[in-house]
C-alpha positions in Angstrom: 0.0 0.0 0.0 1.4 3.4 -0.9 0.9 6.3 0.8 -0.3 9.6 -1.1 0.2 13.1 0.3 -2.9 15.5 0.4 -2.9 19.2 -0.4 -3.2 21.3 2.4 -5.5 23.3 2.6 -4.8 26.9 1.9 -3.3 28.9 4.8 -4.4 32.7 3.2 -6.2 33.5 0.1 -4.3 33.3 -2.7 -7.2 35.0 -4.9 -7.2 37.7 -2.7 -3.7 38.4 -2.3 -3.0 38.0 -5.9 -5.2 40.5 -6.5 -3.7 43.2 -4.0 -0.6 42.6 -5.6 -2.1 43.5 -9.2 -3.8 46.4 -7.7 -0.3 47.4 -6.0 1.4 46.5 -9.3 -1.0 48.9 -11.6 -0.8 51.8 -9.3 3.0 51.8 -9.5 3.0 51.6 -13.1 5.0 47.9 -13.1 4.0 45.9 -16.0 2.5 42.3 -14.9 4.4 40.1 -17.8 7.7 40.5 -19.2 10.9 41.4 -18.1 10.4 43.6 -15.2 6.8 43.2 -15.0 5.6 41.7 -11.9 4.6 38.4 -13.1 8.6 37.5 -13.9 9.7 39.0 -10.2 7.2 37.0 -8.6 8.2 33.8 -10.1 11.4 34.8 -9.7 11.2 35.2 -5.7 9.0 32.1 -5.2 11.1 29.6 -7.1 14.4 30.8 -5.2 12.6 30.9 -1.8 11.3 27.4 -2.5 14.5 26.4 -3.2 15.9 27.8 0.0 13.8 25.9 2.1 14.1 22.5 -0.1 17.8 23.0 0.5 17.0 23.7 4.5 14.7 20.7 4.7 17.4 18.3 2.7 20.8 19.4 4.3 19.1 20.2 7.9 20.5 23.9 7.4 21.0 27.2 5.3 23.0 30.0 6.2 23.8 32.5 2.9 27.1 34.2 2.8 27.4 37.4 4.3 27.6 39.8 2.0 25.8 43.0 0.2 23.9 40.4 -1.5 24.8 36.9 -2.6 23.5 35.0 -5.7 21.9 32.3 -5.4 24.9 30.3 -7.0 27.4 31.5 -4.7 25.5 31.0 -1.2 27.7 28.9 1.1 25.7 25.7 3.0 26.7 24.8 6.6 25.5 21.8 8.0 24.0 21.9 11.2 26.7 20.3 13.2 29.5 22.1 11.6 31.0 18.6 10.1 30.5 19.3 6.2 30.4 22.2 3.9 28.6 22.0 0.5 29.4 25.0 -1.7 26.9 25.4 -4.3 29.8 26.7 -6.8 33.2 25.8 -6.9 36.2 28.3 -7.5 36.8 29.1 -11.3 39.9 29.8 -13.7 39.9 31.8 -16.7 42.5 31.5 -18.7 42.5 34.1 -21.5 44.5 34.0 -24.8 45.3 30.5 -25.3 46.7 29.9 -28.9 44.1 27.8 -30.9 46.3 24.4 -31.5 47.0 24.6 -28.0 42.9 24.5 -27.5 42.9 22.2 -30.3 45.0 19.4 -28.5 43.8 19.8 -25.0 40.8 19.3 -26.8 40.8 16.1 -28.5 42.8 14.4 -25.8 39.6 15.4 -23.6 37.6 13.7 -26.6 40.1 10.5 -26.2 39.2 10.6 -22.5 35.2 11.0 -23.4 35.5 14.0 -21.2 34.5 17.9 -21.5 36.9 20.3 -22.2 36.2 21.2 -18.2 36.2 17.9 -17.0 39.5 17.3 -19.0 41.7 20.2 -17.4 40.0 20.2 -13.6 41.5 16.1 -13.6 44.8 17.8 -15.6 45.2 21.0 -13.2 44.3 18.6 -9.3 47.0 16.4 -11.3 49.6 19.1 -11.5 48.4 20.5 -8.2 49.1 17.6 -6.5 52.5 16.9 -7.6 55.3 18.6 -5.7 57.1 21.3 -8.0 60.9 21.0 -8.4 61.3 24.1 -5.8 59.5 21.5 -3.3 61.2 18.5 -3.9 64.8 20.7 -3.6 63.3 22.0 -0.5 62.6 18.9 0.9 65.6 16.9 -0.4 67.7 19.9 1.7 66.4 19.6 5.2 67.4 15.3 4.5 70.9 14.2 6.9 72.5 11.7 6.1 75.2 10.2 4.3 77.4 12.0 1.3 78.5 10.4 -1.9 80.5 13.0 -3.8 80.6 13.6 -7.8 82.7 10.8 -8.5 81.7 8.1 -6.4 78.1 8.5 -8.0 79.4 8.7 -11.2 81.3 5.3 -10.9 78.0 3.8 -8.6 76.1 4.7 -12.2 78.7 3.0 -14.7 78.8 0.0 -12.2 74.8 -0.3 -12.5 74.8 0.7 -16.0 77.4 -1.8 -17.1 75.5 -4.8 -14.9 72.3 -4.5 -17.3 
């Protein structure tokens, strides 16, 4: 047996306020269809705020960025306990002026990959960011003690192992 949910019953009177908010529209002069006309705001508003609280009721929280006024794509979710973040947009990168066969390659080795363009260089760039550049690895071979083998002792170690191959 499944269960069906019921409409509840309306809380105010929709009629009623829908037409106050005509009446208010006409005596300012706002248009009630197209771009700026009332009609578009109002959908506008309801869809985001019903978004807002289907986003509450899933991740148990909603807290918007601070800010002069955050877009909808950039507001920042806490969970309740503090334990996770979700960011509803991820840093971007622009990169500007790339010469076309350079586009060209990256590309079609996304294409090889059956990946995006995006998809593609986000794997490529957390690839390079996770390898150590060769300022780290200097850095760290530095602070290593240890033993010394000077120019020509690691010269002959390498003939000795080349010439055993």
């Amino acid at each position: 047996m499944t269960d069906t949910i019921e409409p509840l019953p309306a809380q105010i009177d929709q009629q009623k306020l829908a037409e106050e908010l005509v009446a208010q529209a006409r005596e300012e002069g706002v248009r009630l269809v197209g771009a700026g006309g009332l009609l578009t705001g109002l959908t506008k508003s309801v869809v985001e705020m019903a978004l807002e609280e289907e986003l509450s009721d899933h991740l148990g929280c909603w807290q918007p960025v601070s800010g002069p006024e955050p877009s909808y794509t950039s507001v920042l979710l806490r969970c309740a306990r503090g334990r996770c973040l979700h960011n509803v947009s991820m840093p971007n990168v622009l990169i500007r002026d790339v010469p076309e066969n350079v586009h060209a390659r990256l590309q079609s080795r996304a294409d090889m990959h059956g990946q995006s363009l995006q998809q593609y260089l986000a794997s490529e760039l957390r690839r390079l960011a996770e390898r150590p550049s060769m300022d780290e690895v200097l850095a760290r071979i530095a602070t290593r003690h240890g033993g010394r083998v000077g120019l020509q002792q690691a010269v002959q170690d390498l003939t000795v192992e080349r010439d055993r191959r």
